[in-house]
N, C-alpha and C positions, 0 to 999 in steps of 0.2 A: 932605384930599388934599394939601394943602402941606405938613402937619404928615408927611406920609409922605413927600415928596417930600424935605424936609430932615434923614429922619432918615437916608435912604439916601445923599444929600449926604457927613453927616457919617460914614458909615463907608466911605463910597468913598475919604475922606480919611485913616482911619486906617487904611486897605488901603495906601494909596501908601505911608504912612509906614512902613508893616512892610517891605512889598518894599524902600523904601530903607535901610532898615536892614541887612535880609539883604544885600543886596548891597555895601554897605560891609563887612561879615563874610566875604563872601569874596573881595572885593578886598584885604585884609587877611591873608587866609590864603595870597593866590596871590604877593602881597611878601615874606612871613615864608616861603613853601616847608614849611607843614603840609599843602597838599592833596598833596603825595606822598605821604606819611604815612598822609594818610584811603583812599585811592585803592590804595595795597599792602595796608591792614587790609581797606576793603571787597574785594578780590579775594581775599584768605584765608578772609574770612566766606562768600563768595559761590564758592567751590571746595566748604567743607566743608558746606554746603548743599546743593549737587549731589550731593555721595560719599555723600551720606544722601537722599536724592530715588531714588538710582538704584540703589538697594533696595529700594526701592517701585513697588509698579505707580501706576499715570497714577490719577489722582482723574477719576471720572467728570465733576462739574459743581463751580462754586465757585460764590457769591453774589457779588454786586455790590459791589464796596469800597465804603464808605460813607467818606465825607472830613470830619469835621468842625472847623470850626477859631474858635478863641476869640478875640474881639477885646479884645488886650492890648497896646497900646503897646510894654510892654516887650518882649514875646517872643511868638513864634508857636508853637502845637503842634498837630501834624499828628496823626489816630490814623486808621487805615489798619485795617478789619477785611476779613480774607480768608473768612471763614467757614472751617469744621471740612469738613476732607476726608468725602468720605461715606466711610462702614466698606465695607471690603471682602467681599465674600460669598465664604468656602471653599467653591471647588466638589471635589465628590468627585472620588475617583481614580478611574480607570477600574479596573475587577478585572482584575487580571494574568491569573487563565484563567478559560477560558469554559467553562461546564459544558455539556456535549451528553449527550441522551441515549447510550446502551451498548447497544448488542443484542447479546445473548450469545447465544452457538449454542442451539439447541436440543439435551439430548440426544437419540441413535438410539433409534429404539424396539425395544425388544424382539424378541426372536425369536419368540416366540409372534403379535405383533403384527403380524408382517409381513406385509405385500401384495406382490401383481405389480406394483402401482404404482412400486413401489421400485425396481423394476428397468425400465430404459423396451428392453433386449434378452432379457425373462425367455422370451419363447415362442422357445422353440428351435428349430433350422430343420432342416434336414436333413444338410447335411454336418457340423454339430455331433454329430447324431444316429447319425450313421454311426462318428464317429470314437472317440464314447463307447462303441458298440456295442463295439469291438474293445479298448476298454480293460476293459468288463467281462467280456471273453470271455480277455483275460490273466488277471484280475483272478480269476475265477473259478475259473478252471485252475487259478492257482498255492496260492492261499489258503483256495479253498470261499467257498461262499455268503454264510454265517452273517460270516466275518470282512468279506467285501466289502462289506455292509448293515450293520456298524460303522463301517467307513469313510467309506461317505456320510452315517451318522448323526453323525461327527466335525466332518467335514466342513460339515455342515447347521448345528453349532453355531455357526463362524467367521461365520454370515451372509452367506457369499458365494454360495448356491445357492440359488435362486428355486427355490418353489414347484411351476412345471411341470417344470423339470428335475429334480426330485429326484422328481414321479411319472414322470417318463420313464426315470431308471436302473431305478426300481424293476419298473418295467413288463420292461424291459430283461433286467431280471437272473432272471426267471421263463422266462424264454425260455432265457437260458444255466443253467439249474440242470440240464439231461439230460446235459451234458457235464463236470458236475462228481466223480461217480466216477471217470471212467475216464482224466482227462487231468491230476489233478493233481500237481505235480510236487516242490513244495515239502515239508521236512518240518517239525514243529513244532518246530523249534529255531531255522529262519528265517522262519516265520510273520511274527513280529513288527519284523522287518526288511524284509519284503519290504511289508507295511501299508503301514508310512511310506514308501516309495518310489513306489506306485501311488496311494497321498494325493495328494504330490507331483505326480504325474504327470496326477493330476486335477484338479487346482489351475492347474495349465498348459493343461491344455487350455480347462478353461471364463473362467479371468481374462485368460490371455496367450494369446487364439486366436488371433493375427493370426501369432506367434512360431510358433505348434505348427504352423499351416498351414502355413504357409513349410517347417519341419522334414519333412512328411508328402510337401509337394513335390516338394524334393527327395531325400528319399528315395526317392522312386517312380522319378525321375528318374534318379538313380541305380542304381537297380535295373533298370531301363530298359535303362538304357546296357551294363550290365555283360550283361544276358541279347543283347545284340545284338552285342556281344564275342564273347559264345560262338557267335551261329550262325554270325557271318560266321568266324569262323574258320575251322572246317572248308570253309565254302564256298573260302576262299584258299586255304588248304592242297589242295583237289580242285582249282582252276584252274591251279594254280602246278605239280602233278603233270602235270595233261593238257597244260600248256603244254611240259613238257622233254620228254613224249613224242612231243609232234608236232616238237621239234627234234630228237629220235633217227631218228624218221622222217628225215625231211627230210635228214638225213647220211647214213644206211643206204641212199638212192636217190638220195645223191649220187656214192656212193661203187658202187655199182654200175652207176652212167650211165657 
């Protein structure tokens, strides 16, 4: 236990004797004007140590400096281990796009394949029914039977006529066949002009009814108007008479009072 006592004695003495050395060393360097020197060098090393730091992300953890120092009279040496930065983990990129699924249309089905489901206004009502009636009753007149049942068959191709409408022309146009001798009017050179116009015309009625109603409207409305033009007229023309005759009166027994 002494023998330990003295031997830490003895380098607690050659501790002192370092520290007073070092300090004579820079008591020495702070007369001579080299610690400006050390002091401008260390802030150049310790700038370009930053400018390369701050390139680098932050080090997660460091180890412990370990200090070890040799007991030498002459000179002290300090070794300072900072431990190895831990490596860095690349984390991936995020993907620029995002893939989603695509739902592509379905194609339409077939004409052959077609339902009433298809259509959610296929059952026809009555004032639709009335208005076709009078289209197959032009329709027939002008062009016959046989041309007006390629029509609806043209037509039936387009996909736009449900199922119960197209047996309701047909029903339709068996009723207008007695009036197809005698009323039609058309010759065969405009047959195929007048087709495409009552096409037309059927295409308006069953896509655009809200438009053809309106049109039927006022035509009615106007025809209305025009047939009540003509009664009151004569009626004015008779009032507007019997009114000058009761002023001839009226002077002829003034003129004799």
């Amino acid at each position: 236990m002494e023998q330990r006592i003295q031997d830490l004695e003895e380098e607690l003495k050659l501790l002192k004797n370092q520290i007073k050395a070092v300090l004579l060393d820079i008591k020495e360097n702070l007369a001579n004007g080299e610690w400006q020197e050390l002091s401008s060098r260390w802030g150049y090393e310790a700038a370009g140590q930053t400018q390369e730091l701050s390139g680098q992300q932050p080090v997660e953890s460091h180890s412990t400096p370990e200090v070890t120092q040799e007991s030498n009279p002459a000179s002290t040496t300090v070794t300072v281990d900072m431990g190895e930065p831990a490596r860095q983990q690349a984390e991936p990129a995020p993907p620029l796009f995002r893939s989603e699924p695509v739902n592509l249309p379905q194609a339409a089905p077939a004409n052959g394949n077609r339902k009433d489901n298809d259509y959610p206004n296929s059952q026809p009502d009555l004032l639709t029914v009335v208005m076709l009636g009078q289209w197959l009753d032009r329709a027939v007149a002008t062009v016959g039977k046989n041309e007006t049942e390629k029509i609806i068959e043209m037509y039936d191709i387009t996909g736009n006529l449900p199922v119960q409408m197209k047996k309701t022309l047909l029903l339709l146009i068996d009723s207008c066949e007695k009036n197809e001798g005698s009323t039609r009017r058309s010759s065969k050179h405009s047959i195929g002009l007048t087709s495409y116009s009552l096409l037309m015309d059927m295409d308006s009625l069953l896509r655009y009814r809200n438009r053809a109603l309106e049109a039927a409207v006022l035509s009615l409305l106007a025809e209305r108007q025009c047939q009540r033009n003509k009664d009151q007229s004569p009626r004015q023309s008779r009032q507007k008479k019997e009114s000058e005759n009761s002023q001839d009166a009226h002077y002829v027994g003034a003129l004799d009072g």
